[in-house]
N, C-alpha and C positions, 0 to 999 in steps of 0.2 A: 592544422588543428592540433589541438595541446589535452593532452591528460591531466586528470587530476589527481592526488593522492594523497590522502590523510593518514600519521599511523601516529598511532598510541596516544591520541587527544582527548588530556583530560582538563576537567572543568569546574573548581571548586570554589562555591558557594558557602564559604564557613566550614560548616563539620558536612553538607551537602554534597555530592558529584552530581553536576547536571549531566555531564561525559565520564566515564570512565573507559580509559584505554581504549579510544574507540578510534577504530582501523577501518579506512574505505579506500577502493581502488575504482574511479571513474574514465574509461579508456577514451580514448580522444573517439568524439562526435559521436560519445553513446548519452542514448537519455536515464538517468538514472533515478530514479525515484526515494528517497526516504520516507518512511512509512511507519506510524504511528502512533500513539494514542496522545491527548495534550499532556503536557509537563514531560515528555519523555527524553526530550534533550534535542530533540529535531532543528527547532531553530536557533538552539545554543550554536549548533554546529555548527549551522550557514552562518550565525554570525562571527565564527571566528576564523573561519572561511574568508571570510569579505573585508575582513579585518576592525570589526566593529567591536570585538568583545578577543580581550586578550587571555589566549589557552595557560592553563598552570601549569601544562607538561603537554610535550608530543611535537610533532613535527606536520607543515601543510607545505606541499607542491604542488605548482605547478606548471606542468609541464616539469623539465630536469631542476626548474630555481625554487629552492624554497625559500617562503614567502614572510616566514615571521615576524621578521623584523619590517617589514615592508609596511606603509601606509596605504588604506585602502587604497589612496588613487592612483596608486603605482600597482596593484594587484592585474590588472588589467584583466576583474571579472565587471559583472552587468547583472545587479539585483533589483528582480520586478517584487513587490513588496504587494500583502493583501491588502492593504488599502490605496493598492495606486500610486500614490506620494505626487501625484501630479502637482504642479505649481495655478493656483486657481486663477492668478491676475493677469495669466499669460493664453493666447493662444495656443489650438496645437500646434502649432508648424514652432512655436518658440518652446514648446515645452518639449520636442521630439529633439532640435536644432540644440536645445539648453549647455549637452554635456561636451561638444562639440565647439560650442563657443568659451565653454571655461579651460578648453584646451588648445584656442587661440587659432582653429582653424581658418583656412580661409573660405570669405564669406561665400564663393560661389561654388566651394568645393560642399561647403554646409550645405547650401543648396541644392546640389548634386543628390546629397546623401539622403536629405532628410525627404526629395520629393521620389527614391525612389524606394527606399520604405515605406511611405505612406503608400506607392503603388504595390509594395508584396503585400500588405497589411490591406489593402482594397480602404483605404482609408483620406482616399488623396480629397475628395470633399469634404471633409469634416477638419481641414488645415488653416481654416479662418475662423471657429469656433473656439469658445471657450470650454474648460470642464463643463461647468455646470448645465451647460447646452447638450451635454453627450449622456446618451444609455451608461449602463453597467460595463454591457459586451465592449461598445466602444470606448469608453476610459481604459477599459481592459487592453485595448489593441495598442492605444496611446500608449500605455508603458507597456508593452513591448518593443513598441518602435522606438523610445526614448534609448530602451537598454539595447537595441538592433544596430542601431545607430553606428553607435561606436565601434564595432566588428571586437569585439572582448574577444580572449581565448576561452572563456567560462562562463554560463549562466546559470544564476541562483537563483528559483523560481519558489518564494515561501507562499503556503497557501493561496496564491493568486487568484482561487476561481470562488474561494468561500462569500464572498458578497454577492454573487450572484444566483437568480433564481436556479431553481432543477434544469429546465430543458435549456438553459442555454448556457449552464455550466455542461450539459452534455456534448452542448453544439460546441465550446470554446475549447472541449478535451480533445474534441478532432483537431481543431484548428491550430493548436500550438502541439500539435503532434507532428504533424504535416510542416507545419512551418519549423520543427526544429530539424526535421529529415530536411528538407530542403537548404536551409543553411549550412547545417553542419555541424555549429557551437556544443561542443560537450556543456551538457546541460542535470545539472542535480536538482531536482523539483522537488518540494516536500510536503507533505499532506497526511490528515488523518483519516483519510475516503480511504475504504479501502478498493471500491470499485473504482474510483482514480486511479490507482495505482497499477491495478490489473490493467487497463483499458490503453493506458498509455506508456508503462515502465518498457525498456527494453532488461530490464536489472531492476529490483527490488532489493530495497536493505530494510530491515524491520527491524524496531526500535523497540526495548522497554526498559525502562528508568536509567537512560543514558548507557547502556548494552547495547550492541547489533547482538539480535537473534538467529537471525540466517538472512543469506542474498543469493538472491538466486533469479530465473527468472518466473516471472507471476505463475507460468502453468507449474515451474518447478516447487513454488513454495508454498502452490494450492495443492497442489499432489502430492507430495512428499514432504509436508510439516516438518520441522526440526526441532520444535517440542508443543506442547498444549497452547503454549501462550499461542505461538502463532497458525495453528490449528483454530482457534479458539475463531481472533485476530482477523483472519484470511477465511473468505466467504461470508454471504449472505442469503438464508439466516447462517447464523454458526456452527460450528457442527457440533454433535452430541457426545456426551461422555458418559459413560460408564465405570464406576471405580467395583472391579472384579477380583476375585480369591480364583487363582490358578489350580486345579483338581485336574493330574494328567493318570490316565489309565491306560491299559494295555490298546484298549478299543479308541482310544482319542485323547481328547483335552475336553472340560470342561470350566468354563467361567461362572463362577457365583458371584451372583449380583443382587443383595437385599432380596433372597429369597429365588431369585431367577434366575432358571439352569438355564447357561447356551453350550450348546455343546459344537467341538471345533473337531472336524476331522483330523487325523494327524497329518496327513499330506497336505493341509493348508496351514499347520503350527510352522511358520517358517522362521521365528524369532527367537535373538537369544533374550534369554531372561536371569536373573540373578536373584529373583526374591519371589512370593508366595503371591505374589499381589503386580497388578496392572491396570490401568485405565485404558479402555477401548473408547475409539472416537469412531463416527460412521456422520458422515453427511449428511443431511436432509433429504437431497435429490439424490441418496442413493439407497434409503426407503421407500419401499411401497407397499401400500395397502393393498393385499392377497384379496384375488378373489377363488382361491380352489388352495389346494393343501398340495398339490404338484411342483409346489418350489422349491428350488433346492439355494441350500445357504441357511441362517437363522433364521428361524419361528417365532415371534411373540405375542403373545394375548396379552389385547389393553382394550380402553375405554378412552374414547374421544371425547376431550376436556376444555380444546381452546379450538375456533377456526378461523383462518383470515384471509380476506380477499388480498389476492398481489395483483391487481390486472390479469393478467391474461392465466397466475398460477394462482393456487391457494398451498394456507400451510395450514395445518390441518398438526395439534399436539396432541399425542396420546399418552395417557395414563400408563404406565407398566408398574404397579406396585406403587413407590411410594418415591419413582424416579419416571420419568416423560423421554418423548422422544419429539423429536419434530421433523416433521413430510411433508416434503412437496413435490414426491414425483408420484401424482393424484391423476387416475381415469376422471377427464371432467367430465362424466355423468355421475361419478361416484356422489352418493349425499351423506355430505363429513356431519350428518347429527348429533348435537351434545350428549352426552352418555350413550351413545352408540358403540358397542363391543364388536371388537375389529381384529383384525390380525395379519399386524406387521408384518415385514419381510425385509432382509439386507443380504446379498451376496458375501460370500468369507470373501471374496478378492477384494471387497473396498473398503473394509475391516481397516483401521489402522490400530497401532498398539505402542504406546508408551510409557513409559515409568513410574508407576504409583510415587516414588520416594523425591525424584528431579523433575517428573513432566517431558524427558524427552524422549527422544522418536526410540522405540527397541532397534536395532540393526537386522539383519535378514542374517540367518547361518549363511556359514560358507562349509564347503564339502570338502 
């Protein structure tokens, strides 16, 4: 198995960076996921990764050989593309067989290859068909096994799952989860799902305007943001923000916020701070609507203004002044009624706090 590793890949478009100085380290037969909103530079990268789009600055490995100079077909990566790219005049067994014959293999050893692909793929009936014969899912499977094929050291998986419906982009996020564990191929997939990304990254890197903003893994960079953007970014719904004036007194801290006092014991102030002012973020699912005044953590009085069915949750937005919050950890017998006056609640421990001036995360004192 072979690593991969990009450092300081930039990518200029005129007076534009689609990449700036952008650094990733993918360790052999880890799945790594890129993560981010469109236009962010996501498939700038794989493309020049693959060798389709040539970098203005930076170096790509992989494995120990860097690969710059290299023509894609000497790269020896394997890119499954969102639209499939299958060849429509051919069978499968000739469209999986394809890259194998432009490298002059021999014909029984193609054989070999391509019927026992189609057997990890559960795909070995559908090898006398053409595309236009095949579902979504199965054209899906087809280029995988096109890019399986060949035994790459690398696979680049851009958007792969975006043409397909809901439930069987959920069924296909198992499937090539499972199939990439099983093989083994260090694999960088990139998407702007961000429940993609959670559900199958062993590593997450998150992207905005050709930056990496943090990498880390999904629970690390759902728990521990590395600044608002991907706070914002990571999760669904998103989590809430508060832009707060710092007021500390002998008896604690307090946060104003458009009129609304929260007050922070000092034992939970665990942040350093450098200026008057901060942005508080809190979760969705880690509000809830009180029903007794026995909680401890912050208090707030609002008025319920939006409610929405999620299946099996609702989210349920409250008024607080002239700023909202939004909940979805809801008693389902509670009734979320329009102008219904209610009263919030959040724990100080799930409280996070970042930088009114940059957006990033505050740090925890040290003793």
């Amino acid at each position: 198995m072979t690593s991969l590793r990009i450092e300081g890949l930039t990518k200029r478009y005129g007076n534009m960076n689609a990449l700036d100085e952008f650094s990733l380290k993918v360790d052999s037969g880890q799945f790594m996921v890129l993560l981010g909103p469109s236009g962010c530079g996501k498939t700038t990268a794989v493309r020049c990764i693959a060798g389709l789009v040539n970098p203005t600055s930076g170096q790509i490995y992989i494995g120990d050989q860097m690969v710059n100079h290299l023509p894609p077909k000497d790269r020896d990566v394997a890119m499954v593309f969102q639209n499939y790219a299958l060849y429509p005049h051919m069978i499968v067994y000739n469209n999986i067989a394809f890259p194998l014959k432009m490298r002059k293999v021999a014909k029984n050893k193609i054989d070999d290859k391509v019927r026992n692909v189609a057997n990890l793929l559960e795909i070995e009936n559908l090898l006398d068909r053409k595309p236009k014969e095949l579902s979504g899912g199965q054209m899906q499977r087809v280029a995988l096994g096109r890019a399986l094929v060949r035994e790459p050291k690398v696979f680049l998986m851009d958007e792969p799952l975006s043409n397909l419906d809901a439930k069987l982009r959920t069924y296909m996020r198992a499937e090539i989860k499972k199939l990439q564990k099983k093989v083994g191929i260090t694999t960088l997939y990139i998407t702007h799902d961000q429940i993609e990304a959670m559900s199958m990254a062993d590593q997450v890197a998150i992207m905005k305007s050709g930056l990496i903003q943090q990498i880390g893994t999904p629970g690390e960079v759902y728990q521990e943001p590395a600044n608002t953007f991907v706070a914002d970014f990571v999760g669904s719904p998103s989590m809430n923000f508060l832009k707060c004036n710092i007021i500390e007194k002998n008896s604690g801290i307090t946060l104003e916020s458009n009129n609304i006092h929260l007050q922070i014991p000092q034992t939970s102030w665990t942040f350093e701070h450098s200026s008057d002012n901060l942005i508080l973020g809190i979760r969705p699912r880690d509000v809830t609507i009180l029903k007794n005044d026995d909680f401890i953590g912050i208090k707030i009085k609002g008025k319920i203004s939006f409610t929405e069915l999620l299946g099996d949750d609702s989210l349920v937005e409250v008024d607080i002044g002239v700023d909202s919050i939004r909940v979805t950890n809801i008693d389902p017998d509670f009734d979320p009624s329009i102008e219904k006056e209610v009263m919030i609640g959040f724990p100080y421990s799930k409280i996070h706090y970042f930088a009114a001036e940059t957006g990033k995360r505050l740090m925890h004192k040290t003793n």
